[in-house]
MITORMI-385372 format. One line per 4 residues: number of its first residue (from 1); their letters; for each residue x, y, z of N, C-alpha, C, CB. Coordinates in nm, 2 decimals. Atoms other than C-alpha are relative to their C-alpha. Glycine has a CB too. Layout:
// residues N
NUM	A	X,Y,Z,X,Y,Z,X,Y,Z,X,Y,Z | ... $
END
This chain:
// residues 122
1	XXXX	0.00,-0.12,0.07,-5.13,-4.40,2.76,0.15,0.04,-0.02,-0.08,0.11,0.07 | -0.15,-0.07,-0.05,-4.82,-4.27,2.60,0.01,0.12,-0.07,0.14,-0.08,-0.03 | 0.04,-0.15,0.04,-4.75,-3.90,2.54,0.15,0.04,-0.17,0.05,0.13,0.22 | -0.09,-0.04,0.04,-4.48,-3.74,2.32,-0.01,0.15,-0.08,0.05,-0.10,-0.06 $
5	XXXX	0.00,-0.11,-0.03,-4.37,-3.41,2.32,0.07,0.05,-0.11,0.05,0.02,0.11 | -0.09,-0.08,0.10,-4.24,-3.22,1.98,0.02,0.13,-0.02,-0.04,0.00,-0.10 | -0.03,-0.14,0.01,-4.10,-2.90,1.97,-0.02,0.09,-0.11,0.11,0.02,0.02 | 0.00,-0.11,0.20,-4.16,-2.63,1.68,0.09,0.12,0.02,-0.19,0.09,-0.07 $
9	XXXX	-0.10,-0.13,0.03,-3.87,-2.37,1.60,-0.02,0.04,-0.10,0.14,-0.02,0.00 | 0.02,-0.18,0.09,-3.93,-2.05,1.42,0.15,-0.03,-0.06,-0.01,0.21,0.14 | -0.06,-0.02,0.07,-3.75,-2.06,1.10,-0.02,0.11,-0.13,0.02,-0.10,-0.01 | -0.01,-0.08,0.12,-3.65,-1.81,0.81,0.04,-0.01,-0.13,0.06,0.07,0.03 $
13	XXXX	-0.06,0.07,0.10,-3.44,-1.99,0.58,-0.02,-0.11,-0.03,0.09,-0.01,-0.01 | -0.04,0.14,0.07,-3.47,-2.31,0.42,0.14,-0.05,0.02,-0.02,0.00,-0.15 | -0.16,0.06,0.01,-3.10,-2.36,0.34,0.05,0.00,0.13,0.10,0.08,-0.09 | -0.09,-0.05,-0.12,-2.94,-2.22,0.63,-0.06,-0.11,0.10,-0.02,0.18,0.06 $
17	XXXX	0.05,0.07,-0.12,-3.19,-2.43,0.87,0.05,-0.16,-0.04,-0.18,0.01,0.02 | -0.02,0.17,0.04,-3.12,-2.77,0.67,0.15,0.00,0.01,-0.06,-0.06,-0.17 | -0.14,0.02,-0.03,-2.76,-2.68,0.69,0.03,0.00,0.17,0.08,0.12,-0.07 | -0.01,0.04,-0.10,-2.77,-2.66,1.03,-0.03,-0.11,0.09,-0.03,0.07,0.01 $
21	XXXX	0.07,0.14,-0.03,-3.00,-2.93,1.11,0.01,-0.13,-0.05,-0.11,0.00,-0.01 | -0.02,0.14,0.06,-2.90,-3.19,0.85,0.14,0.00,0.00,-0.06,-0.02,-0.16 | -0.12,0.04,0.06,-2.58,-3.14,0.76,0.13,0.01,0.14,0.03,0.10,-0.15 | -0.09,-0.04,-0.16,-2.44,-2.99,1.15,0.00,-0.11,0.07,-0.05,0.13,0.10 $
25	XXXX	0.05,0.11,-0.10,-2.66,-3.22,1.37,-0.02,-0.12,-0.05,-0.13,0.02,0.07 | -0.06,0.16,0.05,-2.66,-3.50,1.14,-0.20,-0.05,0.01,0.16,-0.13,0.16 | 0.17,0.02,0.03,-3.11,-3.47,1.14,0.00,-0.08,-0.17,-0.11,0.19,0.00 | 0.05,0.00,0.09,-3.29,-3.61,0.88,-0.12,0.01,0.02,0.03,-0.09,-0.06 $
29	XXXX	0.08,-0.01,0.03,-3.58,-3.48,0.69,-0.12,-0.11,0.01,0.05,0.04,-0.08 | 0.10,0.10,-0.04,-3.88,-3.69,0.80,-0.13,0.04,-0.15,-0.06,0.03,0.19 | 0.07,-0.09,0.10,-4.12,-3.45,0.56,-0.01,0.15,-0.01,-0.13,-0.04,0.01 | -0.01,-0.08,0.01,-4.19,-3.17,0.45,-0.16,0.07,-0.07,0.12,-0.01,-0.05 $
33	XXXX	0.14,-0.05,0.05,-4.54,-2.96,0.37,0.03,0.15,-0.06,-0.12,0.01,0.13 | 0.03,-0.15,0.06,-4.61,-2.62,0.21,-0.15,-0.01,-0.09,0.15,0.06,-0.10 | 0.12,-0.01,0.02,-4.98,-2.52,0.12,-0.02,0.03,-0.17,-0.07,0.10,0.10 | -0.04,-0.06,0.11,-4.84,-2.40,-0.21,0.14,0.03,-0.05,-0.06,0.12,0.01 $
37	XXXX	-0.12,0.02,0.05,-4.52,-2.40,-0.41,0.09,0.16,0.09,-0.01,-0.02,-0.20 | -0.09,-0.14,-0.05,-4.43,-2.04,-0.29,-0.04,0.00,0.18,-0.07,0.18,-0.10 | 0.06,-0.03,-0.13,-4.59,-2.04,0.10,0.12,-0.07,0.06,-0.16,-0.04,0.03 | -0.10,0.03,-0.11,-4.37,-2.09,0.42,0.04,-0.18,0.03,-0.07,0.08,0.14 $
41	XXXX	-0.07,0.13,-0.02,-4.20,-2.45,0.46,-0.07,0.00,0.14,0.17,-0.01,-0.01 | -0.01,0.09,-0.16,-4.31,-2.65,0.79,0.07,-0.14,-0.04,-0.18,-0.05,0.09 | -0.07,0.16,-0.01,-4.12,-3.01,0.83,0.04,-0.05,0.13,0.12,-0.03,-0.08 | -0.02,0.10,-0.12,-4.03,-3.27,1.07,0.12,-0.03,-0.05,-0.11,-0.12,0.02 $
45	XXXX	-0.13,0.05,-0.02,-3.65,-3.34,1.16,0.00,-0.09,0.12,0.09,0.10,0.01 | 0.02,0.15,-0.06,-3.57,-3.68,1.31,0.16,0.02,0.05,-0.04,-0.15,-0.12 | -0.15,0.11,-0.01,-3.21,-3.80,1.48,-0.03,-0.09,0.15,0.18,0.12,0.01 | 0.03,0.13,-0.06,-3.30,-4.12,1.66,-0.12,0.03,0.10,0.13,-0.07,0.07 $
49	XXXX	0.11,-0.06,-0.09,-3.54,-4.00,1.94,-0.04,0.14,-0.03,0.03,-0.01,0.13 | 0.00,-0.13,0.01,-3.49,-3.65,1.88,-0.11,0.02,-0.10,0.12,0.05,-0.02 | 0.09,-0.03,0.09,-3.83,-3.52,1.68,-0.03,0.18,0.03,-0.14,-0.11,0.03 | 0.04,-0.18,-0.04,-3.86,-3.13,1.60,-0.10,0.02,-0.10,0.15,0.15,-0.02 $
53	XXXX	0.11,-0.02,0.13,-4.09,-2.98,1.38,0.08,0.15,-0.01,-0.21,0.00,0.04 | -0.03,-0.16,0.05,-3.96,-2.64,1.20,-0.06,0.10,-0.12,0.14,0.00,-0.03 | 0.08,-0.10,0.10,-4.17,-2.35,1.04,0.03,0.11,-0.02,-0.12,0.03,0.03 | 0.05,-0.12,0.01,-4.16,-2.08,0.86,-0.11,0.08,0.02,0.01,0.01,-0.06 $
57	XXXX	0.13,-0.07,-0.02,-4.49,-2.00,0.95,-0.01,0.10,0.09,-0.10,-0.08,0.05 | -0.03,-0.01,-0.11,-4.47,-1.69,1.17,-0.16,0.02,0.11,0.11,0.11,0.00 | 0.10,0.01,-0.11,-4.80,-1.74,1.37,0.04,-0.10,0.10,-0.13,-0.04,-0.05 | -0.04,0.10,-0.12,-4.63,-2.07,1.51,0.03,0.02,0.10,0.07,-0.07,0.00 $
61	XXXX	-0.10,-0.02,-0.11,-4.38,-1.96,1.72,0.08,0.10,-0.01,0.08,-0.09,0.01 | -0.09,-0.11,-0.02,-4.12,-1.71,1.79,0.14,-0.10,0.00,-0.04,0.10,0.14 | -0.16,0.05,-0.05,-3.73,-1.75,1.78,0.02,-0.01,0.10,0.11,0.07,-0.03 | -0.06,0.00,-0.12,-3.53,-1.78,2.05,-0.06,-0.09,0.13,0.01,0.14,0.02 $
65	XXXX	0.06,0.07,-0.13,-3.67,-2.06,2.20,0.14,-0.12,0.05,-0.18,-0.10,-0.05 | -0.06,0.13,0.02,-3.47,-2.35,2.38,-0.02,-0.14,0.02,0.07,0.01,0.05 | 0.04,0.13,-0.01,-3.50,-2.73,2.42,0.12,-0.05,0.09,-0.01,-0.08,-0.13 | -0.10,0.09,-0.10,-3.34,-2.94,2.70,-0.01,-0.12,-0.04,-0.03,-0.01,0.15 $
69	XXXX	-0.02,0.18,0.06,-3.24,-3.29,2.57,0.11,-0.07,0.09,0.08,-0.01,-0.19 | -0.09,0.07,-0.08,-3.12,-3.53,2.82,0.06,-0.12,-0.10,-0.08,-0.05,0.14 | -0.06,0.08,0.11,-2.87,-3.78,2.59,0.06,-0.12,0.15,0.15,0.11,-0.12 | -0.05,0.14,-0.10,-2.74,-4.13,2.79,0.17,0.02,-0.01,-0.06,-0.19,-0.09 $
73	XXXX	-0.12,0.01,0.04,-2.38,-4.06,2.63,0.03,0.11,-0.07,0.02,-0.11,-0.07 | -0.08,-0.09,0.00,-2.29,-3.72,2.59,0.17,0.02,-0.16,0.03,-0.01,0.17 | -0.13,-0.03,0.12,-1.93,-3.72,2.41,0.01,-0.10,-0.12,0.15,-0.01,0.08 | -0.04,0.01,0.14,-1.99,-3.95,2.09,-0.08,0.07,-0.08,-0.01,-0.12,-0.04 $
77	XXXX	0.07,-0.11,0.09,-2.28,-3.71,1.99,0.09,0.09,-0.01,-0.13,0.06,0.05 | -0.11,-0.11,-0.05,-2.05,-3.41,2.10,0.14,0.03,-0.14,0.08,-0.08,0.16 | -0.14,0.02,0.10,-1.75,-3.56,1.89,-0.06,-0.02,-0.14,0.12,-0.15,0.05 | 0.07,-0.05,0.11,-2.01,-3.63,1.61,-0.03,0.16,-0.08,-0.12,-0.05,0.03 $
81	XXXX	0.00,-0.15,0.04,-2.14,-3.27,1.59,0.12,0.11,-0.07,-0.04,0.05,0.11 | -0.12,-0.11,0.03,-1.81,-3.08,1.63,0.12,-0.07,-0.07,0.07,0.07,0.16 | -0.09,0.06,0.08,-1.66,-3.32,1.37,-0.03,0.04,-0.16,0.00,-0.16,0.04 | 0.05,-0.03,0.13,-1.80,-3.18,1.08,-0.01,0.22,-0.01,-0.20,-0.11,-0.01 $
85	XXXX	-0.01,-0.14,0.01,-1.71,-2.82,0.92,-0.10,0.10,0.01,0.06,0.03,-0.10 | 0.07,-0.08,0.02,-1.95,-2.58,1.06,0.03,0.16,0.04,-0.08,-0.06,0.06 | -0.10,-0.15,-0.10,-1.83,-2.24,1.15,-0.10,0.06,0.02,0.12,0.12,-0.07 | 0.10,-0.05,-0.05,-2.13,-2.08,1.26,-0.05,-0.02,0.16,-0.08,-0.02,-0.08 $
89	XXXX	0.05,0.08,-0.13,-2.15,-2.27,1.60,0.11,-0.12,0.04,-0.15,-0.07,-0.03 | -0.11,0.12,-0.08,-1.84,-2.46,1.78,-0.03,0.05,0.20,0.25,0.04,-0.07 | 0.05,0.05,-0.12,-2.01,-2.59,2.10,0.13,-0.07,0.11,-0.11,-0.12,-0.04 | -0.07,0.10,-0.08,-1.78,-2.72,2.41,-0.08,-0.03,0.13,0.13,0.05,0.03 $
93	XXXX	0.02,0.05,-0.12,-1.84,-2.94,2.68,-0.01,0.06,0.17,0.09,-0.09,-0.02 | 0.00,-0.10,-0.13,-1.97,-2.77,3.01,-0.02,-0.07,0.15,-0.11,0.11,-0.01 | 0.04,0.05,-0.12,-1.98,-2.87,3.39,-0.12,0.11,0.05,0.13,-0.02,0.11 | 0.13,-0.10,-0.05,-2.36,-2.74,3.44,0.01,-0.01,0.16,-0.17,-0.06,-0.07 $
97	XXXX	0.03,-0.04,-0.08,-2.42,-2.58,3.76,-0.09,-0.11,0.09,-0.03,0.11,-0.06 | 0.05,0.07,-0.07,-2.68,-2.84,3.86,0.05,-0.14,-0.04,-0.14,0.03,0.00 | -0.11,0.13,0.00,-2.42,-3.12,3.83,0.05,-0.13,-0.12,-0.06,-0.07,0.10 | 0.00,0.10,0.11,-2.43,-3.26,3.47,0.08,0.04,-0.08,-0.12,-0.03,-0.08 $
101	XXXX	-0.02,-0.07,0.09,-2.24,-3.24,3.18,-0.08,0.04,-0.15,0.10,-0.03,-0.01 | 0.16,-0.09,0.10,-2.42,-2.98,2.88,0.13,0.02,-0.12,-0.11,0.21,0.09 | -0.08,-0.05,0.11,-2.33,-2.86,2.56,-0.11,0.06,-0.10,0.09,-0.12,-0.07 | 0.09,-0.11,0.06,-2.57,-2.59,2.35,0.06,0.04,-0.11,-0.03,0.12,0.09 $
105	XXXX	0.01,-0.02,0.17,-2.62,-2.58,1.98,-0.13,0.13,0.00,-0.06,-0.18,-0.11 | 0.05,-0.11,0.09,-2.73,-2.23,1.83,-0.05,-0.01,-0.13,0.07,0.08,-0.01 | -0.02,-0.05,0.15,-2.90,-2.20,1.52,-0.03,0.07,-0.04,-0.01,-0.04,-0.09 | -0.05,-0.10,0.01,-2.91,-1.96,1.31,-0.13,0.13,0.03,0.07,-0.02,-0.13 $
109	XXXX	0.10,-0.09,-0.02,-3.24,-1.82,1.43,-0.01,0.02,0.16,-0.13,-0.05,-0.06 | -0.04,-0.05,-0.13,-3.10,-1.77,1.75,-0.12,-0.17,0.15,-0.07,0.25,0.00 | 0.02,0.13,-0.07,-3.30,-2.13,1.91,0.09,-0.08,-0.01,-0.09,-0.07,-0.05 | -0.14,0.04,-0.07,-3.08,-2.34,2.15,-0.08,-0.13,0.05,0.08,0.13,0.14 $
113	XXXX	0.07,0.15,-0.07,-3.09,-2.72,2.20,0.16,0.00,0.10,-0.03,-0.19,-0.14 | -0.10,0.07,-0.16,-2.91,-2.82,2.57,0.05,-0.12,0.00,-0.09,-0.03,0.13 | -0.02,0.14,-0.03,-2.77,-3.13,2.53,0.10,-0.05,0.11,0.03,-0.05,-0.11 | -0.06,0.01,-0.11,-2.72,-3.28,2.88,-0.04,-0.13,0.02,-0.03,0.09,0.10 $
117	XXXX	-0.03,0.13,-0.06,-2.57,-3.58,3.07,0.01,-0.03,0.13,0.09,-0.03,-0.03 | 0.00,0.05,-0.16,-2.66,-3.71,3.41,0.15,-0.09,0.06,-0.16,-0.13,0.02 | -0.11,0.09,-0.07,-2.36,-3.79,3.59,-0.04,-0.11,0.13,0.11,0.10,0.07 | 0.05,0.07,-0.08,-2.56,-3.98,3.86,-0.04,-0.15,-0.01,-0.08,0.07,0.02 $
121	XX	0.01,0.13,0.10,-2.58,-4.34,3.81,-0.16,-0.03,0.04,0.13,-0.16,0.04 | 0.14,0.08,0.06,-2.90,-4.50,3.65,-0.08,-0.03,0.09,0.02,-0.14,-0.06 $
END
């Protein structure tokens, strides 16, 4: 049996979310639905394991949620992300509290991905 776990983030904008998510984090669009040309966007964003789902729908979900994402290699995502002009969000590298290093992306609907690195070996 194997499980897997997709997150859904409460969105408002189209643009703003695909600028964040495609063009900040470097996602790609997997699909995209709407029940009707004018009704609220849902879709599926991809970057290599990473799978979110994001709706305007607001029965889904609420803003301000976050996601913890454990990454194997921390600083070439890191140097990926904060290598591309976003000014809405410049993330730095943190020594978390329970002994890893993190680094937390906002967007612009106020939902926060964790992205953290086990210093502990394998």
């Amino acid at each position: 049996m194997a499980f897997q776990a997709i997150p859904i983030f409460r969105i408002f904008d189209e643009q703003k979310a695909k600028a964040f998510y495609l063009d900040f984090l470097g996602m790609t669009v997997d699909w995209e639905h709407r029940f009707a040309p004018d009704t609220p966007l849902y879709m599926q964003v991809s970057r290599d394991n990473l799978v979110l789902h994001l709706s305007e729908h607001s029965g889904d979900c609420t803003p301000g949620g976050k996601l913890f994402v454990n990454v194997s290699d921390l600083d070439p995502l890191y140097q990926d992300i904060t290598a591309k002009p976003y000014k809405y969000n410049k993330p730095e590298i943190e020594q978390a509290p329970w002994g890893c290093r993190t680094f937390t992306v906002i967007d612009p609907f106020c939902n926060k991905i964790l992205f953290n690195e086990s210093l502990a070996p394998a």
